[in-house]
C-alpha positions as CSV (number, residue, x, y, z in Angstrom):
1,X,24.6,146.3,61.6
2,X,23.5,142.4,60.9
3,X,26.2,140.4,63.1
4,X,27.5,136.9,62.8
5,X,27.6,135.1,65.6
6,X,29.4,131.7,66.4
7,X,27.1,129.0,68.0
8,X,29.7,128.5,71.1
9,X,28.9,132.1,71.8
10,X,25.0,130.4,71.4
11,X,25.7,127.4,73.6
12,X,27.3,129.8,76.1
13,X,24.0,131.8,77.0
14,X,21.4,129.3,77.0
15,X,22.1,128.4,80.7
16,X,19.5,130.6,82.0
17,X,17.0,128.8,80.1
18,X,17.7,125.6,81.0
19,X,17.2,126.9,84.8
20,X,14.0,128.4,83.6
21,X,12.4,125.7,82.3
22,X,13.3,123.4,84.9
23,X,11.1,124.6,87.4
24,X,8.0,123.2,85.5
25,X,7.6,119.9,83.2
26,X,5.1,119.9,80.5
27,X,4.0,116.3,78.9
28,X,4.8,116.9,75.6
29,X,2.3,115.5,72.7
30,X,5.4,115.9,70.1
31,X,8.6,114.4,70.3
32,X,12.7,115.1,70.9
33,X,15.5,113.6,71.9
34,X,14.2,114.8,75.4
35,X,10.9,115.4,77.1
36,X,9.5,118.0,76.1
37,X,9.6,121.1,78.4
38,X,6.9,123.2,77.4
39,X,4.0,122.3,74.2
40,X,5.5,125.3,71.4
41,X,8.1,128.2,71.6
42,X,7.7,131.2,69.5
43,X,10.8,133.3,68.4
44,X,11.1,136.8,68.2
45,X,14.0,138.5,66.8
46,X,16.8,139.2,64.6
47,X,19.8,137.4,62.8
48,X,20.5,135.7,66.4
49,X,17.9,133.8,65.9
50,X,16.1,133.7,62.7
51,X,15.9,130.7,61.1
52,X,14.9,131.1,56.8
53,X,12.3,134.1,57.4
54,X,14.7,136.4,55.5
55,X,14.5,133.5,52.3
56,X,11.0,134.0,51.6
57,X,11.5,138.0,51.9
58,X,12.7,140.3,48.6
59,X,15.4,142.2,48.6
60,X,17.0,144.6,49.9
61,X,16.2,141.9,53.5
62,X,19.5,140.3,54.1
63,X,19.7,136.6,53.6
64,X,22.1,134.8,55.0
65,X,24.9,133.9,52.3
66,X,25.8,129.9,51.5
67,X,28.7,129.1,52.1
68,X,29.9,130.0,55.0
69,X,26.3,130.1,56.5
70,X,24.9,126.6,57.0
71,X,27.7,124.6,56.0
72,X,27.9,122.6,59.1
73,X,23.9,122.0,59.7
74,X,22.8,118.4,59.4
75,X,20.8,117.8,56.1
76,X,17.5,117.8,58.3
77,X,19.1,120.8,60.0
78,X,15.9,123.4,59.0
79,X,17.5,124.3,55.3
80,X,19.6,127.0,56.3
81,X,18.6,130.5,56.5
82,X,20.5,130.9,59.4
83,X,23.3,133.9,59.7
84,X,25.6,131.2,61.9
85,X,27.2,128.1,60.6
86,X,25.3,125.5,62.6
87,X,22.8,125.7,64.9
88,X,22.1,129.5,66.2
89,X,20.7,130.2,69.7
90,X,16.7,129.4,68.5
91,X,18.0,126.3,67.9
92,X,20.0,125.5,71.2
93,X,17.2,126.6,73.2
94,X,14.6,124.6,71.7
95,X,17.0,121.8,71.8
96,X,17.0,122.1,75.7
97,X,13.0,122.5,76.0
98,X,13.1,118.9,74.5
99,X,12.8,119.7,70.6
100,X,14.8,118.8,67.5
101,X,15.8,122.4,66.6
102,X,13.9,125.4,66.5
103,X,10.4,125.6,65.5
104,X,10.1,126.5,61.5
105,X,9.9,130.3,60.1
106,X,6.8,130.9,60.0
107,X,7.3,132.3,56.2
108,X,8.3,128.8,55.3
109,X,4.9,127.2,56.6
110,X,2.2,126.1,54.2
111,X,-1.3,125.1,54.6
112,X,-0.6,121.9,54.6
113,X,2.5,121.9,57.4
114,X,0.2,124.3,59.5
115,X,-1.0,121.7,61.3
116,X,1.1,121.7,64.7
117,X,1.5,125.2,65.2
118,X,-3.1,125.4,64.1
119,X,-3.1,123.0,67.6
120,X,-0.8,125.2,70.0
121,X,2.0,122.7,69.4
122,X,5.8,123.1,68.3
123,X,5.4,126.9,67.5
124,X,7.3,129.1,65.0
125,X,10.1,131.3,64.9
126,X,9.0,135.1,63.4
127,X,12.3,136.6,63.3
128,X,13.9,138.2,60.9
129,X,17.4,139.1,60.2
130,X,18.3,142.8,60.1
131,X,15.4,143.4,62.3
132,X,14.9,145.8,65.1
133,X,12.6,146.8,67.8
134,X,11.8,149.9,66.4
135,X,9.9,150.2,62.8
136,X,12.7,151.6,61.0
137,X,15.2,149.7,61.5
138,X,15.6,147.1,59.2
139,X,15.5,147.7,55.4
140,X,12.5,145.4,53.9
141,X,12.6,143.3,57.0
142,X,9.7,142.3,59.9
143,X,10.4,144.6,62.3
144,X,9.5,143.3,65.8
145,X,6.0,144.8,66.2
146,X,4.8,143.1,63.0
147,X,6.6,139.9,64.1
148,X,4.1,140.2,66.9
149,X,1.3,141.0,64.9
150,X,2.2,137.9,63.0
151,X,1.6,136.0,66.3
152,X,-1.9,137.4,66.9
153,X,-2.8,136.2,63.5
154,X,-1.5,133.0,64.6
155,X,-3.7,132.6,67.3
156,X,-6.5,134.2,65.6
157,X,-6.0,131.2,62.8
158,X,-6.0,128.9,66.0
159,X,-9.1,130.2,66.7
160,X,-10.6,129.7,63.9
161,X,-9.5,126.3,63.0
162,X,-11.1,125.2,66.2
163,X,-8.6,121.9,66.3
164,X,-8.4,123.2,70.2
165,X,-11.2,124.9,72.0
166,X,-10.6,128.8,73.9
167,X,-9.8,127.2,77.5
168,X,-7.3,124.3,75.9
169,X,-6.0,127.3,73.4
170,X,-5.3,129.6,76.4
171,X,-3.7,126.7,78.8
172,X,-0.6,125.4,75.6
173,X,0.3,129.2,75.4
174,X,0.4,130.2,78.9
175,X,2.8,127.0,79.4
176,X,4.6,127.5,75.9
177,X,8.4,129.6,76.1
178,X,8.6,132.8,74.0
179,X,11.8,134.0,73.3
180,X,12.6,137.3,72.3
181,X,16.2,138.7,71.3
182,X,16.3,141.6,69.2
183,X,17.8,145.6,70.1
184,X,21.2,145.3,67.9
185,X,20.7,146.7,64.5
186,X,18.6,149.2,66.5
187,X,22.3,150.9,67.0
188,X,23.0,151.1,63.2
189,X,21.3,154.7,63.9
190,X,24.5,155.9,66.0
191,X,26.6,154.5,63.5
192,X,25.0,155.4,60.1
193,X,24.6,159.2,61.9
194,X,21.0,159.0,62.4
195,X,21.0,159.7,66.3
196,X,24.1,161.5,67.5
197,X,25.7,159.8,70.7
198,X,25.1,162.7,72.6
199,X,20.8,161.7,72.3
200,X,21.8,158.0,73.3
201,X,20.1,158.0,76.3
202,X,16.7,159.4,74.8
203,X,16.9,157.0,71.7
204,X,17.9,153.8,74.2
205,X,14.9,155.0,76.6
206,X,12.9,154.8,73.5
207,X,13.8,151.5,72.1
208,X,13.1,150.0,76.0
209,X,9.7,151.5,75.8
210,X,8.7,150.3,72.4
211,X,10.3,146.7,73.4
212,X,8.1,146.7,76.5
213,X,5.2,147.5,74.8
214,X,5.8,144.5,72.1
215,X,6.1,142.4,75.3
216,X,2.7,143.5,76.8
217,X,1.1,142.9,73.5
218,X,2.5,139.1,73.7
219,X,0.8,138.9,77.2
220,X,-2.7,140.3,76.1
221,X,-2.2,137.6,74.2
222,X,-1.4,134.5,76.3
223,X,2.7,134.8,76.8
224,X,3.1,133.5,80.1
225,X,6.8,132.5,80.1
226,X,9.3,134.4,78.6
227,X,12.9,134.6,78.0
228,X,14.7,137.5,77.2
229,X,18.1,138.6,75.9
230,X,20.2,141.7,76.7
231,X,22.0,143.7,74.6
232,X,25.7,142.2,73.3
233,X,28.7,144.1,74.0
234,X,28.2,146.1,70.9
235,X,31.7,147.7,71.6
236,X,33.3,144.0,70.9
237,X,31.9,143.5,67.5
238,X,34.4,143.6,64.7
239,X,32.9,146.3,63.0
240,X,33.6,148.4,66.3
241,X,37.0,147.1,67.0
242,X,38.4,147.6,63.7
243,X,38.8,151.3,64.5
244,X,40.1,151.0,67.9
245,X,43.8,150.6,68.6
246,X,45.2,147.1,68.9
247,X,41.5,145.7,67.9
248,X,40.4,146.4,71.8
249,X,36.6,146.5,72.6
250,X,35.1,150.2,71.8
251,X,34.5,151.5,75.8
252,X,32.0,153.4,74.2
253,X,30.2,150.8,72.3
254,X,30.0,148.7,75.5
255,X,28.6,151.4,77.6
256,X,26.0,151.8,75.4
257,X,25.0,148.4,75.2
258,X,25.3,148.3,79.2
259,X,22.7,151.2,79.6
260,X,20.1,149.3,77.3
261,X,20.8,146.4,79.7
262,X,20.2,148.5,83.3
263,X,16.9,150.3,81.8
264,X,15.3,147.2,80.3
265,X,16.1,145.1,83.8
266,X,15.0,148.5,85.6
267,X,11.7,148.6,83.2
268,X,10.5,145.5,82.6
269,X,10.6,144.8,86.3
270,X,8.1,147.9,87.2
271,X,6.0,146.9,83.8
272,X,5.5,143.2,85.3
273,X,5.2,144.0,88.8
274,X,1.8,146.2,87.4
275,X,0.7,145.2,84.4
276,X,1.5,141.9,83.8
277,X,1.3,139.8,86.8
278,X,1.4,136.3,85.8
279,X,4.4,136.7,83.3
280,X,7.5,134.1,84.6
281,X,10.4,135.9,82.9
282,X,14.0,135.6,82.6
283,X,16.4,137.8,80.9
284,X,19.8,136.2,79.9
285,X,22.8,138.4,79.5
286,X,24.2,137.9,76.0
287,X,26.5,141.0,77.3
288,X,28.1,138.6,80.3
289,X,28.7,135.4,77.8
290,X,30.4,137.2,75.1
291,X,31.9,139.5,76.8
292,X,33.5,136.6,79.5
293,X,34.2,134.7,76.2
294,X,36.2,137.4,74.6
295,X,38.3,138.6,78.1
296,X,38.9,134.2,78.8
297,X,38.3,132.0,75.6
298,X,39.5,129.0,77.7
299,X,36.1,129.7,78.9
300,X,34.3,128.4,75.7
301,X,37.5,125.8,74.8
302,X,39.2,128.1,72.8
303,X,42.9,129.6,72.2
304,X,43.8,132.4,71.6
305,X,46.3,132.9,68.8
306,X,48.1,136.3,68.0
């Protein structure tokens, strides 16, 4: 279930971050349009916010197809890879914490263009399109746990490279924004038959456990400040309103998208509050900007034309 999403619903839910990372100002060592807000972001995710991990992976990974994909990125715009037509939600983030776009794939980094991310700075972006939370989800994609395993190697390089020393190492990454949006394709299992609907709540429970756990793992090793996102309004994807009368939003795809929402609000409150007590998170509701987007498109600028 790999969506396409347009980058005014992107532009719509990066709000929260901009509140988030206004309560603290980082000098930045590398340069925007804007100062920087914090020293590196590093994504996790799927198709929301991958930016050319997919490229560098062998089929049957989705890549994102060209045209329509990409066609109105700037030439220095990343090279593509992204399953949007501009910019994707990465992108506007990082654009707000001060940087040009967002931080490279990490599959599209070399030893010789290592060098940033080796000194705690810029970041990367592990997502991969098609992607879930759990392990199999995802046909020949990085699932999130090994996108987070890819970030312990990255620090584990860091380490080793020994540009930055273990106190200076552990300071950029406790200031540095990780972002993590992912849980979507997770659903293809209601839809392809895997899970019945009538096990949703056990399955959802499941995925908000194994999310949480990915999380903790980034905190054991240094995440500090993270934003999340919630679930979309799975119910107002085409490939759910095309079988509901007069193109409506599935009620039942949006209530299941809702309960991922309450338990991983519910959750990841009682996991911060006693295990991870220096975490600064927000979670932004993907659900809320869509969904307000599709009930008023004035909202975003847009008519509506029957």
């Amino acid at each position: 279930m790999e969506e396409r999403r347009s980058t005014v619903v992107a532009a719509a839910t990066v709000v929260f971050v901009v509140f988030y990372l206004a309560s603290s100002v980082v000098a930045g060592e590398v340069g925007g349009e804007r100062p920087l807000q914090v020293p590196a972001m590093y994504v996790f995710g799927d198709s929301l916010v991958d930016v050319g991990n997919n490229d560098f992976l062998p089929p049957p990974a989705p890549r994102a197809p060209r045209p329509p994909c990409g066609v109105d990125l700037p030439p220095d715009g990343g090279g593509g890879g992204r399953f949007t037509n501009g910019y994707n939600l990465a992108d506007i983030i990082a654009q707000h914490a001060g940087f040009k776009m967002s931080p490279p794939a990490y599959l599209s980094l070399t030893p010789a263009t290592r060098g940033d991310l080796r000194r705690g700075l810029v970041g990367a972006n592990y997502a991969s399109s098609g992607s879930g939370i759990l392990d199999i989800t995802g046909n020949g994609t990085i699932s999130l746990g090994r996108q987070v395993k890819l970030f312990a190697d990255t620090k584990a390089a860091m380490a080793t490279a020994g540009e930055v020393d273990g106190e200076r190492m552990g300071h950029l990454l406790s200031q540095s924004l990780f972002v993590t949006c992912t849980g979507g394709n997770d659903y293809g299992a209601f839809s392809d038959g895997t899970v019945p609907v009538s096990e949703a709540p056990a399955f959802i429970a499941h995925m908000v456990a194994t999310y949480i756990q990915h999380i903790k793992a980034l905190y054991k090793q240094g995440a500090r400040r993270l934003a999340i996102m919630d679930m979309l309004p799975l119910g107002c994807l085409p490939v759910s309103r095309v079988a509901v009368q007069n193109g409506q939003c599935s009620g039942v795809g949006n209530s299941l998208g809702q309960l991922f929402n309450r338990l991983l609000r519910r959750e990841m409150a009682g996991a911060a509050a006693s295990s991870m007590p220096d975490l600064r998170y927000s979670i932004g509701s993907l659900y809320n900007a869509l969904h307000d987007i599709i009930v008023n498109p004035a909202l975003a600028g847009k008519q509506l034309k029957t």
